[in-house]
Backbone atoms as SQL, in Angstrom:
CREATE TABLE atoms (id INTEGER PRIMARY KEY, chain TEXT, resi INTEGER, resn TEXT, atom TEXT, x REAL, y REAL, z REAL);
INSERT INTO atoms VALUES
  (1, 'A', 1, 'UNK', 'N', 27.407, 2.125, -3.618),
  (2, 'A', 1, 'UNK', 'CA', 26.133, 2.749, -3.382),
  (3, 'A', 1, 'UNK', 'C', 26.218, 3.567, -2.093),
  (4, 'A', 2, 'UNK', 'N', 25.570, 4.600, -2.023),
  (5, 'A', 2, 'UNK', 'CA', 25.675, 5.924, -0.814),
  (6, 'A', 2, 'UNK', 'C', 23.962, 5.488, -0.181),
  (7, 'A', 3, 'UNK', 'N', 24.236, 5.857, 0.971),
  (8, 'A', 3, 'UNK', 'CA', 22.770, 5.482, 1.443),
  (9, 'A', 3, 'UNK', 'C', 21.788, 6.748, 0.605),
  (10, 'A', 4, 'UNK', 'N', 22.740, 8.018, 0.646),
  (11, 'A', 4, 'UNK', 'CA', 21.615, 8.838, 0.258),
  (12, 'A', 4, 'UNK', 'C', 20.630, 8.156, -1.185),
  (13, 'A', 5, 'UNK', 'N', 21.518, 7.242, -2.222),
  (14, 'A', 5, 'UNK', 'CA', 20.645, 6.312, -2.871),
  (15, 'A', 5, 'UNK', 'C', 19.401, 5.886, -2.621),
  (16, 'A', 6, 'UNK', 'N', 19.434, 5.399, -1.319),
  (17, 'A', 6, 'UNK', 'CA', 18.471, 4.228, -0.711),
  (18, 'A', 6, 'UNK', 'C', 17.436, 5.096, 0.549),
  (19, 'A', 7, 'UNK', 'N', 17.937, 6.401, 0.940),
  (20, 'A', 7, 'UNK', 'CA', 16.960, 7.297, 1.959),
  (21, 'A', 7, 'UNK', 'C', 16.277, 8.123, 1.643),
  (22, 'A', 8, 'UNK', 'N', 15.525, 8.277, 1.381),
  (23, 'A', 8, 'UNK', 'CA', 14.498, 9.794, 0.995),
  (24, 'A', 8, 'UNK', 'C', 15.211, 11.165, 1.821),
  (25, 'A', 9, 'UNK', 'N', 14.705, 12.260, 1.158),
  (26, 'A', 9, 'UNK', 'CA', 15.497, 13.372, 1.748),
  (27, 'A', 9, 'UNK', 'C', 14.225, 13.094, 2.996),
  (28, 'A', 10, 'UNK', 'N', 13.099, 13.306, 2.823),
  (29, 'A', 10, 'UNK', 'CA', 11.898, 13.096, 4.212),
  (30, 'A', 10, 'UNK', 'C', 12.541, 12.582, 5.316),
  (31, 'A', 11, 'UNK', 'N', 13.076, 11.192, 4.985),
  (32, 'A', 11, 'UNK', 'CA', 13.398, 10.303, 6.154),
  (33, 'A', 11, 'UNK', 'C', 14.526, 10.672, 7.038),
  (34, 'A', 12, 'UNK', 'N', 15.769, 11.553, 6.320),
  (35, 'A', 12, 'UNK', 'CA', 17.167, 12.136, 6.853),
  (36, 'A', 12, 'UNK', 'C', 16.703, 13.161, 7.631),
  (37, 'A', 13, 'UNK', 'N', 15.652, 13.791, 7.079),
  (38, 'A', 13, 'UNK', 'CA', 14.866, 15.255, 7.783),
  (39, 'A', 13, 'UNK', 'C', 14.411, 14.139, 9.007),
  (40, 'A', 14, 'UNK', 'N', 13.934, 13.399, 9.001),
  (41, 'A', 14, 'UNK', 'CA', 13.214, 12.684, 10.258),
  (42, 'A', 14, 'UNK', 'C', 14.180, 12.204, 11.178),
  (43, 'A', 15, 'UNK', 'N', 14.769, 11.313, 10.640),
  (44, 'A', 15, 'UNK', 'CA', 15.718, 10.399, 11.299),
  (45, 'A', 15, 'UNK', 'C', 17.114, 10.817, 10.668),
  (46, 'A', 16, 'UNK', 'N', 17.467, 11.442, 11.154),
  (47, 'A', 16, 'UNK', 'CA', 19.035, 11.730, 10.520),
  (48, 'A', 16, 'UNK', 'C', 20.380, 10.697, 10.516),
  (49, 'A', 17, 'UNK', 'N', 20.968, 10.622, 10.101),
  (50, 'A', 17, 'UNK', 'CA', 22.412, 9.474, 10.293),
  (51, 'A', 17, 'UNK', 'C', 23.077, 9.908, 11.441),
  (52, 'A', 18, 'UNK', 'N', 23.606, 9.377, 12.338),
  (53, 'A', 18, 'UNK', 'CA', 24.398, 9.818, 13.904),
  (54, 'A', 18, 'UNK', 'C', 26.140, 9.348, 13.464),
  (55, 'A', 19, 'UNK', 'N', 26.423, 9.724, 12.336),
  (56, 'A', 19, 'UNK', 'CA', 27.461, 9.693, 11.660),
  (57, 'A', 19, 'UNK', 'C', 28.986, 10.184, 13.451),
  (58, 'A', 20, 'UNK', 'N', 28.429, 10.863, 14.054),
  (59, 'A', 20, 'UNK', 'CA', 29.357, 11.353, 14.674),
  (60, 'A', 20, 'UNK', 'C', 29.435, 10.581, 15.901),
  (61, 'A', 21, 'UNK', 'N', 28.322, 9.422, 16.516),
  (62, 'A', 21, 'UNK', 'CA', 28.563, 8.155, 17.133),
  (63, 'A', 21, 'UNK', 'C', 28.942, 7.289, 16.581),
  (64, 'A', 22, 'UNK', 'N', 28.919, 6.369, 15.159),
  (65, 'A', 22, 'UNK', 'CA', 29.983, 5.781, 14.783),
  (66, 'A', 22, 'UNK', 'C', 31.327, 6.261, 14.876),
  (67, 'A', 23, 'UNK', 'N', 31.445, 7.658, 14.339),
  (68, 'A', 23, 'UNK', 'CA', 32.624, 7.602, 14.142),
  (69, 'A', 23, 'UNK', 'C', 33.556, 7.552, 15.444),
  (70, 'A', 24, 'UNK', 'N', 32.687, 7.757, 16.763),
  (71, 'A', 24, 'UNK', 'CA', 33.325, 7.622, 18.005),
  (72, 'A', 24, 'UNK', 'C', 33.882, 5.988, 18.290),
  (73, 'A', 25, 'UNK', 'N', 33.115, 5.569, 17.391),
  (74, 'A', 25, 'UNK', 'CA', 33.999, 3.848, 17.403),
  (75, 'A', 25, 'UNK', 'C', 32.388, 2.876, 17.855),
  (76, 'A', 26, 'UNK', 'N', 31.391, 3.527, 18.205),
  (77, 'A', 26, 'UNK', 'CA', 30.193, 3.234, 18.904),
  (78, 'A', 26, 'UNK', 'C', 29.259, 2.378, 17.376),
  (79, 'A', 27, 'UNK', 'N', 28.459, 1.104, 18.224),
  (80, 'A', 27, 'UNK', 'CA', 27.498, 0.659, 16.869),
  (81, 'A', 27, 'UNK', 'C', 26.737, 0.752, 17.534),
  (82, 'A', 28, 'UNK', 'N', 26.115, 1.534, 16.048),
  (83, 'A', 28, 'UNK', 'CA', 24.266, 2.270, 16.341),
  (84, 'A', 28, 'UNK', 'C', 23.394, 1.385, 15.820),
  (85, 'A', 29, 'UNK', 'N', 22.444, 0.948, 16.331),
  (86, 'A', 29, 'UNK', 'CA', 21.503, 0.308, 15.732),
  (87, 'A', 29, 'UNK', 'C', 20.377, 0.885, 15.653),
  (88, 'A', 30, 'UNK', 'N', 19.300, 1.398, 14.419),
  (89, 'A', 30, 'UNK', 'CA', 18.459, 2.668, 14.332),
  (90, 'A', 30, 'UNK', 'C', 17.259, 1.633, 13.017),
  (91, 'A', 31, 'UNK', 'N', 15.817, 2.413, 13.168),
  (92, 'A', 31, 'UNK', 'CA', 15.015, 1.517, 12.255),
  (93, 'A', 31, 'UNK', 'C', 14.616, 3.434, 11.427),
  (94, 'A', 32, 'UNK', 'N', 14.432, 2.444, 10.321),
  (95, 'A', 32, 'UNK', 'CA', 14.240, 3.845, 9.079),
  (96, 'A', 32, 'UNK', 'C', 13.614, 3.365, 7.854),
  (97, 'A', 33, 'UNK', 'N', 13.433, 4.137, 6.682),
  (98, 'A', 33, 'UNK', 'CA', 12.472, 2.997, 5.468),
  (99, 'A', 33, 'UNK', 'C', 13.571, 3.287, 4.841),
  (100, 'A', 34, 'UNK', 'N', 13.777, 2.130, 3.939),
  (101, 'A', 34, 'UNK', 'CA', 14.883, 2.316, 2.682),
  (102, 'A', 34, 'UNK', 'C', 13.886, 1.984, 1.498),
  (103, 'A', 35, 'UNK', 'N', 15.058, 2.318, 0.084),
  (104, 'A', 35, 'UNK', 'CA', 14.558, 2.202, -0.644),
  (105, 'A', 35, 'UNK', 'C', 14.848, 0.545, -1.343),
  (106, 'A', 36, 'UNK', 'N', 13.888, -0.420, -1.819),
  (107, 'A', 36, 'UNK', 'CA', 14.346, -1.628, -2.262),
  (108, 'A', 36, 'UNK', 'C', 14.294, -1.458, -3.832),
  (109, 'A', 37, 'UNK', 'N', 15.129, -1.800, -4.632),
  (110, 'A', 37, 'UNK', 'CA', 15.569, -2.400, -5.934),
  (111, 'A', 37, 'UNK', 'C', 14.136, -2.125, -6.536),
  (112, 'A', 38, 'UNK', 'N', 12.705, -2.413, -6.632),
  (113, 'A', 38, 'UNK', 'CA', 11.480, -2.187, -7.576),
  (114, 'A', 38, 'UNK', 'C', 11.564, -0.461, -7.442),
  (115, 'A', 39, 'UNK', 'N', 11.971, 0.173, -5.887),
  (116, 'A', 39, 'UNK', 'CA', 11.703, 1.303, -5.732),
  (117, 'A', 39, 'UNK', 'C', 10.771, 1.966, -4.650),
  (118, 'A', 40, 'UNK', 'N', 10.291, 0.720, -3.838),
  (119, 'A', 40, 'UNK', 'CA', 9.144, 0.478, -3.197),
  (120, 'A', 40, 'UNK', 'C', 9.701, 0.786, -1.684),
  (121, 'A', 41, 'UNK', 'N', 8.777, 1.906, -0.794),
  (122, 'A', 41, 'UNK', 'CA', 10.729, 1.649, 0.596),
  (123, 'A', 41, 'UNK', 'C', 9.760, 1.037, 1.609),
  (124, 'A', 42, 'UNK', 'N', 10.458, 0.288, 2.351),
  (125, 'A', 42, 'UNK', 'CA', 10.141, -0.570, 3.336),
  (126, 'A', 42, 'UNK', 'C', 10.727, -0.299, 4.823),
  (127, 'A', 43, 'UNK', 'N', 10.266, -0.796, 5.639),
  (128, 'A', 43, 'UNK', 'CA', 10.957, -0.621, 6.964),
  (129, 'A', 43, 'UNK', 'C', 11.938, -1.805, 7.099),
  (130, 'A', 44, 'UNK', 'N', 13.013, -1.452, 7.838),
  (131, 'A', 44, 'UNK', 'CA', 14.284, -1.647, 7.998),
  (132, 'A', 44, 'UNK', 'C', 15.059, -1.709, 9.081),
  (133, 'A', 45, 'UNK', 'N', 15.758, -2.432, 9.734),
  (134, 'A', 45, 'UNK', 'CA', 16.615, -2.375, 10.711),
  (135, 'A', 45, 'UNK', 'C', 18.062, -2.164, 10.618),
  (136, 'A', 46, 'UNK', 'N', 19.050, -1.351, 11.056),
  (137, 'A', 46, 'UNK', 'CA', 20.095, -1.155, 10.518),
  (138, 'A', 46, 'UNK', 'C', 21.088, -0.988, 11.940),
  (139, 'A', 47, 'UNK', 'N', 22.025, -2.081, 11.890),
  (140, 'A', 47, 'UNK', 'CA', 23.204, -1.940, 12.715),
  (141, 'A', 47, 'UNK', 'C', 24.499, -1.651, 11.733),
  (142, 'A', 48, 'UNK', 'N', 25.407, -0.415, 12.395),
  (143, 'A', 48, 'UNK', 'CA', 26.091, 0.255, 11.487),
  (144, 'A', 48, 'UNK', 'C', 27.645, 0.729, 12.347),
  (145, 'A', 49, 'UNK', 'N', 28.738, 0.094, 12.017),
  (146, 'A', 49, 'UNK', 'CA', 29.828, 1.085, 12.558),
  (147, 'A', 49, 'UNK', 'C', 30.800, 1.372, 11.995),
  (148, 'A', 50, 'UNK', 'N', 32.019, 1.812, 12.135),
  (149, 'A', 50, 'UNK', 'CA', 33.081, 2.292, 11.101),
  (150, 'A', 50, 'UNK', 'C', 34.079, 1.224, 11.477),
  (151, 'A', 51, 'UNK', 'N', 34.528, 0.861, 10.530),
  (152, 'A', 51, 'UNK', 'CA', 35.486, -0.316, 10.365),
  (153, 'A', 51, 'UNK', 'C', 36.823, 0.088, 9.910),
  (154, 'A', 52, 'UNK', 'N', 37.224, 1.827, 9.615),
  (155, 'A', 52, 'UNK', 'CA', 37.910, 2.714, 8.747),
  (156, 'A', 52, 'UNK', 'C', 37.615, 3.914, 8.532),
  (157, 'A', 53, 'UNK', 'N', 38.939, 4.785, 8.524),
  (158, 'A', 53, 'UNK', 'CA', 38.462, 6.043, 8.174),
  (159, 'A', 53, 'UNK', 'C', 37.159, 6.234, 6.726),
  (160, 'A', 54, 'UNK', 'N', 36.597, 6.637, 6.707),
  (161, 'A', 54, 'UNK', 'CA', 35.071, 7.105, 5.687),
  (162, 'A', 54, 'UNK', 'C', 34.962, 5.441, 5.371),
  (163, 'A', 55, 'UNK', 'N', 35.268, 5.005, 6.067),
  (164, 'A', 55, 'UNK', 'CA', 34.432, 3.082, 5.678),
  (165, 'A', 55, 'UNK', 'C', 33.275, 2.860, 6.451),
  (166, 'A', 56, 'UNK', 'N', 32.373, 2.373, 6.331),
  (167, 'A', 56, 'UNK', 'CA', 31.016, 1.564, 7.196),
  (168, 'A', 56, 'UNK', 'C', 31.115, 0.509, 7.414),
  (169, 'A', 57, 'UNK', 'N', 30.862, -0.328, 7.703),
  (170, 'A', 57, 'UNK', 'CA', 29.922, -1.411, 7.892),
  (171, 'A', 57, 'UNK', 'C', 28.647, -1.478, 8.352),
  (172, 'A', 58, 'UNK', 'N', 27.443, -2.107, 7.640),
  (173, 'A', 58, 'UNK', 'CA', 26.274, -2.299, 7.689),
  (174, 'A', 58, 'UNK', 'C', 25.534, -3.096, 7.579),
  (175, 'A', 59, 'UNK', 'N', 25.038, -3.689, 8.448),
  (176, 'A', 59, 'UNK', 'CA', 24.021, -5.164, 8.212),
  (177, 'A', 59, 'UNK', 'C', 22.598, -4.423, 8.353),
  (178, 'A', 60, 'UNK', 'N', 21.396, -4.778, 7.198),
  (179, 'A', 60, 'UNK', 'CA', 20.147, -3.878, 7.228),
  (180, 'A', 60, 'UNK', 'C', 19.408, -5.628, 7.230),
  (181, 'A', 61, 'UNK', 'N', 18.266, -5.178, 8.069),
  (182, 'A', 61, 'UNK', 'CA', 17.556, -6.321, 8.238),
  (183, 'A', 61, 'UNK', 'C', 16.113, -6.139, 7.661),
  (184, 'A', 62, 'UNK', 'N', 15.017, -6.367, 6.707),
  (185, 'A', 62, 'UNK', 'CA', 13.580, -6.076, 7.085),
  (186, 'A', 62, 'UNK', 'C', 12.972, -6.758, 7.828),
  (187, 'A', 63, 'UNK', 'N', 11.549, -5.808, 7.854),
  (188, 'A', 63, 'UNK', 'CA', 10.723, -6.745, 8.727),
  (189, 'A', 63, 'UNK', 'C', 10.511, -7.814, 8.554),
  (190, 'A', 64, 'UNK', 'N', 10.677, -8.714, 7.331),
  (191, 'A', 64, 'UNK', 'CA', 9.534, -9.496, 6.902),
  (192, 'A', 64, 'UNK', 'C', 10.339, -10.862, 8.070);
């Protein structure tokens, strides 16, 4: 799954991915709405860094 899956184009226009501080080796931790499984998007917490060339790692937290 690609986040663009799970982000609205709105939200990338808002909050964009800082793709170019991970890839400096740096973990970003950033809040944004995703989209959940019914389809419904929620707010979100997301710590994110590169573990590999075009690899992520991502732990997303909600509010609840």
């Amino acid at each position: 799954m690609r986040f663009h899956d799970v982000v609205s184009e709105e939200e990338l226009k808002r909050n964009p991915f800082r793709l170019a501080e991970i890839a400096s080796g740096q973990t970003i931790t950033s809040e944004r709405k995703m989209k959940r499984k019914d389809g419904q998007f929620i707010n979100v917490e997301i710590a994110a860094r590169m573990i590999a060339p075009n690899r992520l790692l991502a732990f997303v937290r909600d509010d609840y």
